[in-house]
N, C-alpha and C positions, 0 to 999 in steps of 0.2 A: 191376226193370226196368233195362236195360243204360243206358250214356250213349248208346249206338248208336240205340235204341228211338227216345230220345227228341228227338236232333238230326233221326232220321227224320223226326218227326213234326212237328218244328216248319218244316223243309225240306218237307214235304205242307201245313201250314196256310198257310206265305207262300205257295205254288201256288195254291193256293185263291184267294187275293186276286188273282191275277193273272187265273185263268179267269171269277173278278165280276167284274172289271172289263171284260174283252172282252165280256161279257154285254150289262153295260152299254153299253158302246160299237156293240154290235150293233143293240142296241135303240133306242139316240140314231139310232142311221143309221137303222132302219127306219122312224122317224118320218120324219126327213129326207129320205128318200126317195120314200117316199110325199105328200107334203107338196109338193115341189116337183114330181113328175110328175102330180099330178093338177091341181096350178093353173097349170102352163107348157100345158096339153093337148099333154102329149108322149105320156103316159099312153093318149090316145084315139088318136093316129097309130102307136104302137107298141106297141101291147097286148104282141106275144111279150117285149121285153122287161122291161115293168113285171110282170109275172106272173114270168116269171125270177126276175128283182131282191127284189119279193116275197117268194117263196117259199124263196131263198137267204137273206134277212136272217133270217127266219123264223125258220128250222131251226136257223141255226145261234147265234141266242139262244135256242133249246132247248136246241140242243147244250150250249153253255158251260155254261146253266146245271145239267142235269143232273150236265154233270163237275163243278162246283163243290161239289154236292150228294154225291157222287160220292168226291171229295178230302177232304171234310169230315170224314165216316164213318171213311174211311180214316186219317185223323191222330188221331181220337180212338181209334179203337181201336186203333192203335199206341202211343200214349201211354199208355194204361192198363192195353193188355196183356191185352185183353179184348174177346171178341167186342161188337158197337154193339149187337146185339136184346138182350144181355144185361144193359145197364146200367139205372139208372135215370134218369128226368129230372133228379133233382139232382146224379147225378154228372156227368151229359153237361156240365151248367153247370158244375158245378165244373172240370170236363176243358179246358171253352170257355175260361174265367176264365184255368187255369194255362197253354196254350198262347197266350196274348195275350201274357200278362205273358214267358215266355220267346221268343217273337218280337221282342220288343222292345229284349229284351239283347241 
């Protein structure tokens, strides 16, 4: 494996923590969201846009997390150099292990 391979990949795993994170952020707000337009009854005066609001928060902590899922595949099997259906579960871990530990330097 090149040093190219592998700065790829540890450049795709930081990405990764950044698309969880908006995930998560998505998901904090879709609570919060929901939460304050149903107990302000804004919710019942403006149905169009709690249904909006909704279904944008929704999709798009789909979305992120898909891509994170997404991102993850892609770093590991950059780093090893090897198709992801290909591996085993112990190398995936080991794969997970050594891109933590080079993220970090």
């Amino acid at each position: 494996m090149t040093q190219l391979d592998r700065n790829g990949a540890v450049r795709l795993f930081r990405l990764r923590l950044v698309t969880f994170s908006l995930s998560l952020i998505f998901i904090l707000s879709f609570f919060i969201f929901t939460y304050f337009t149903l107990n302000t009854g804004y919710a019942a005066r403006h149905l169009h846009i709690f249904i909006t609001g909704f279904t944008v928060l929704v999709v798009a902590a789909i979305g992120t997390g898909i891509e994170t899922v997404i991102l993850t595949r892609a770093a590991i099997s950059k780093f090893t150099g090897k198709n992801m259906n290909d591996l085993k579960p112990d190398e995936v871990s080991q794969a997970i292990q050594r891109l933590r530990i080079l993220r970090q330097k």
